[in-house]
matplotlib code that plots the C-alpha trace (Angstrom):
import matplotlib.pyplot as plt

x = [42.8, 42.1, 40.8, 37.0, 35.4, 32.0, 28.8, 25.5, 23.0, 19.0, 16.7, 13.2, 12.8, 15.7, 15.4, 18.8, 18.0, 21.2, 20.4, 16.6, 15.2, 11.7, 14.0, 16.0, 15.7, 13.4, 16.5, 19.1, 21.5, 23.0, 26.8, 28.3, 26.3, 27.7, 30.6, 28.8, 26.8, 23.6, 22.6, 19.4, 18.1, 15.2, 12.9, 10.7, 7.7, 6.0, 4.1, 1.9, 4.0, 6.8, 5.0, 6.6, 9.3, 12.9, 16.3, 19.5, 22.5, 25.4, 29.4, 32.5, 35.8, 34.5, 32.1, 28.3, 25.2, 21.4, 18.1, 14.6, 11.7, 8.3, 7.3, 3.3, 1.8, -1.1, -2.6, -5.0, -8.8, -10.5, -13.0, -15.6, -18.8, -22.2, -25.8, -29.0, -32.0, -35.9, -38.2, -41.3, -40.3, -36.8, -33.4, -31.0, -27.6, -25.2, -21.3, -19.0, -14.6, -12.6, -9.2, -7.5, -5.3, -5.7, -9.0, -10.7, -13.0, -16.7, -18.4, -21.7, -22.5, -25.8, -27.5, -28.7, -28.7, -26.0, -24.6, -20.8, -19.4, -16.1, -14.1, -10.5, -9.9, -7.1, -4.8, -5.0, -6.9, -10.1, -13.6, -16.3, -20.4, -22.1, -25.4, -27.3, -30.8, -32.1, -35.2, -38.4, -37.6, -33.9, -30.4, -26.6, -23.9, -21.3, -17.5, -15.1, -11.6, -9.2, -5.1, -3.5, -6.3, -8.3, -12.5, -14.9, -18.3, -22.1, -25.1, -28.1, -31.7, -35.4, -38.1, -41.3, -43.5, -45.9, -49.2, -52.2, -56.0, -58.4]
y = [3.5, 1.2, -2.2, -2.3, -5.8, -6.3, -9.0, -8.4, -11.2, -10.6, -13.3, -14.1, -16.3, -18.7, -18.5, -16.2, -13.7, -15.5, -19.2, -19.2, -20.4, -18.2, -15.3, -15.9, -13.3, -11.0, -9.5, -6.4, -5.1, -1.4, -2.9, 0.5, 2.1, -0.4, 2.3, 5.4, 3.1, 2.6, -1.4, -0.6, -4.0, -4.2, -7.1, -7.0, -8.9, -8.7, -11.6, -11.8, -14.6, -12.1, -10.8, -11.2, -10.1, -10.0, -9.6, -7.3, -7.8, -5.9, -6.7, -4.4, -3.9, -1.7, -4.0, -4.6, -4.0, -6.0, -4.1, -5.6, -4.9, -5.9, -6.0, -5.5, -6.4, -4.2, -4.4, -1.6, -2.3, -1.2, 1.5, 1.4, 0.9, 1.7, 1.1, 1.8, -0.6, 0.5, -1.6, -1.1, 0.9, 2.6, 1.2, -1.2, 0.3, -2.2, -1.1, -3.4, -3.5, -6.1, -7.1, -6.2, -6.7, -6.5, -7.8, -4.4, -3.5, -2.0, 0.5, 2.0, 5.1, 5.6, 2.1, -0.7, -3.1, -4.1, -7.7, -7.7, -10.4, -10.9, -13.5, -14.4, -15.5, -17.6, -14.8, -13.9, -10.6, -9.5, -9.4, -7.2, -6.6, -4.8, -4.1, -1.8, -1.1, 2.8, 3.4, 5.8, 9.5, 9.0, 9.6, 8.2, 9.4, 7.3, 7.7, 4.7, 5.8, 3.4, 3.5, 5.9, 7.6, 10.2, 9.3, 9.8, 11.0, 9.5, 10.7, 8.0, 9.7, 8.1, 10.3, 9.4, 11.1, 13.2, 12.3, 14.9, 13.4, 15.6]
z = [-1.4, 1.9, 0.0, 1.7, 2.0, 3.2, 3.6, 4.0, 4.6, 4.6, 5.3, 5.9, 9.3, 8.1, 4.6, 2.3, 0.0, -1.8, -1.2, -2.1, -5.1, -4.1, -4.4, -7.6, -9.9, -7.8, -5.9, -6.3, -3.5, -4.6, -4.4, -5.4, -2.4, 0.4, 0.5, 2.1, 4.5, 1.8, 1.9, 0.1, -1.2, -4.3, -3.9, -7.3, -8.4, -4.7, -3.6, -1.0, 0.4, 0.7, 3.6, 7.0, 9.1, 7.6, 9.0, 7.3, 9.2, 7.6, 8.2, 7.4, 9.0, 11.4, 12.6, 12.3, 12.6, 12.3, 11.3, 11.7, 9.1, 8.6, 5.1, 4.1, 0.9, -0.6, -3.6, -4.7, -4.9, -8.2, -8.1, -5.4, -6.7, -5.2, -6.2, -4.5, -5.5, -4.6, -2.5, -1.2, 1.7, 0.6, -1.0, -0.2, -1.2, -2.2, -1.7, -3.8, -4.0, -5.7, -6.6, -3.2, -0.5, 2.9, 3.7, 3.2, 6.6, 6.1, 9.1, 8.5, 10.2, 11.7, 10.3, 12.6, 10.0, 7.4, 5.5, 4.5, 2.9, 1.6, -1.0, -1.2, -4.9, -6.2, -6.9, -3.2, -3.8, -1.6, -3.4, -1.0, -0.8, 1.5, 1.7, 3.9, 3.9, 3.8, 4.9, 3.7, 4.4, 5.3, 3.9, 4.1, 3.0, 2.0, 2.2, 0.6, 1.0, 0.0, 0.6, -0.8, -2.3, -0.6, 0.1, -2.2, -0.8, -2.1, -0.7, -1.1, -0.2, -0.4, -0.1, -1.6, -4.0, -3.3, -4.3, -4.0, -3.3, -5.8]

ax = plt.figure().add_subplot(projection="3d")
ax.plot(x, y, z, "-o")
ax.set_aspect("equal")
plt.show()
């Protein structure tokens, strides 16, 4: 059997995989898999600051070759939750997500009027509240649909009582 040698560097802008202290530990190259042309790489305990672009260039005797990535970071909202609270002349419904990543974005269908506001805690996670105001005799439906999960539909109607002069 032909003796193999190879070398594989990945890096982040101008930072090694091998050198970096912000990397120690976190990092596994499949070494057994280099042979058939695999040079899968783990990178575990994500951080947000591992976002960014990253660089694999990959050298054997038969040459080399250089692949480009982008890596994202995502971290799953918790459970949407929606209320409705009554006012004189309908509800304001109150949508509210937390504990994610990306900045989550907020459309509402069909409403003139609507207040988003959203937090960036210390842990570098998202906290949203949106509020939209529905007014007498109306409805909205609401659909939150969050990555990787399909939506989830909630219809919000105001319709007043009825009252009947004797």
């Amino acid at each position: 059997m032909e003796n193999q040698w190879w070398s594989t560097v990945i890096t982040m802008g101008e930072i090694s995989w091998k050198d970096s202290v912000v990397y120690k530990g976190r990092t596994l190259l499949f070494e057994d898999q280099l042979t058939v042309g695999n040079a899968s790489f783990r990178l575990s305990g994500v951080q947000l600051s591992d976002q960014g672009p990253y660089t694999c260039d990959v050298m054997d005797e038969q040459g080399s070759t250089q692949e480009k990535l982008q890596l994202l970071v995502a971290a799953p909202y918790d459970e949407t939750r929606i209320s409705a609270q009554a006012t004189c002349d309908g509800f304001i419904v109150t949508l509210h997500a937390s504990q994610g990543f990306p900045q989550p974005e907020v459309m509402w269908k069909g409403v003139m009027d609507s207040n988003t506001t959203t937090e960036l805690d210390s842990r570098g996670h998202y906290e949203l509240e949106s509020e939209v105001t529905l007014r007498l005799n109306s409805t909205l439906t609401v659909t939150t649909e969050t990555e990787g999960s399909g939506p989830e539909f909630h219809q919000v109607s105001h319709t007043p009582p009825t009252t009947s002069v004797p």
